[in-house]
Structure formats: structure tokens, C-alpha cells
N, C-alpha and C positions, 0 to 999 in steps of 0.2 A: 363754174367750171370744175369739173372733176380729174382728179389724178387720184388713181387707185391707191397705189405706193404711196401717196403724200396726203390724201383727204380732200375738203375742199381747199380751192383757190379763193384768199379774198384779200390777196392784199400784193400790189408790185410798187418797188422804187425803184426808180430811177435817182443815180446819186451823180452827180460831177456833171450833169448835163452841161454841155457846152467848157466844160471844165469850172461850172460858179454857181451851177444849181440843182438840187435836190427836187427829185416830184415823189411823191405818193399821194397811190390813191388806191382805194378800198373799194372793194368789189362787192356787190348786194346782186342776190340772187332774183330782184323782180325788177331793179332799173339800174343802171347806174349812166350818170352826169357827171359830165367836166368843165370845170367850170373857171375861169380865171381872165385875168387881164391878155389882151393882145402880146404876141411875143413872147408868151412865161412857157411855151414847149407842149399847150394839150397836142396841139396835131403832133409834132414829133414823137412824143411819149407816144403815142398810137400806130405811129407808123414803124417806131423799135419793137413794139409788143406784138406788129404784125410779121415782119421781118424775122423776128423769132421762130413764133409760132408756124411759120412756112417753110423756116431754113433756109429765107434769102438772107445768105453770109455776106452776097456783093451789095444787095442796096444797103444792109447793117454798117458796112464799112464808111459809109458818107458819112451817119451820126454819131459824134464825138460825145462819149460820156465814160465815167471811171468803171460802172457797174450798173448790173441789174439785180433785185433780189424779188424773188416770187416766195410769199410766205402764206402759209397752207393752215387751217383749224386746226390741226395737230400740233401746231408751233413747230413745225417742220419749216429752214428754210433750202431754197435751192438759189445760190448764187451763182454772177458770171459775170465775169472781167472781159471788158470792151477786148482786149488783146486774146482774148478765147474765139473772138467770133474773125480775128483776120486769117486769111488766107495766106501762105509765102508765095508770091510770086516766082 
């Protein structure tokens, strides 16, 4: 994935999932695999990264986690706080 501003993308976490778990994973330009035990958050890590990536703020709002940080080959990162993506009512 390219961002001008930022270089390549190869790396997102997810920190506080569920509020007691950390994910990262590293992004490769010919495959990348997810791979873990039942219940440890690939589909949900995926489904926040897609949530993002679309600008759905309301289904964002279901997954509870403290942050997100997308870090770039520049050593650039761009973070965001679960409370950046709520909406006020």
C-alpha cells in the first residue's frame, strides 16, 4: 500500500483490543497471512482496518480497542484513538 505523504505501508497495530490485547502485523508487498489461534482478533483486526479504510465510523464503533497505529518505511507513524473514530450523538 502506498501513501505519498508517508511512503510505504508495512506495518499496523492494533493495541488494547478488547481492552487486554495487542495485534501487529507486518504488511509484505507479494502476500501477506494471518495467522493465529481461534478468538485472538485476525477477523476483527480486519474488519477495523476495513472500517477505516472506508470511513465506516458507525460499524468502527462496535470494536472496542485503545488505538490504532499504521507505520510507514519512512518510520513515519499515523496514529488514532478508538475515541477519534466516535461520533456524538
Amino acid at each position: 500500500m502506498e501513501f505519498e505523504a508517508y511512503g510505504e505501508l508495512y506495518q499496523v497495530k492494533i493495541n488494547g483490543l478488547w481492552g487486554k490485547t495487542d495485534i501487529v502485523f507486518d504488511l509484505y508487498e507479494e502476500c501477506n497471512v494471518l495467522i493465529g489461534e481461534n478468538g485472538i482478533g485476525k477477523t476483527t483486526a480486519l474488519k477495523i482496518l476495513e472500517s477505516i479504510l472506508n470511513l465506516n465510523f458507525i460499524r468502527m464503533a462496535k470494536y472496542k480497542f485503545d488505538n490504532i497505529e499504521f507505520v510507514f518505511d519512512t518510520e513515519e507513524e499515523i496514529r488514532f484513538d478508538y475515541v477519534d473514530f466516535i461520533i456524538p450523538s
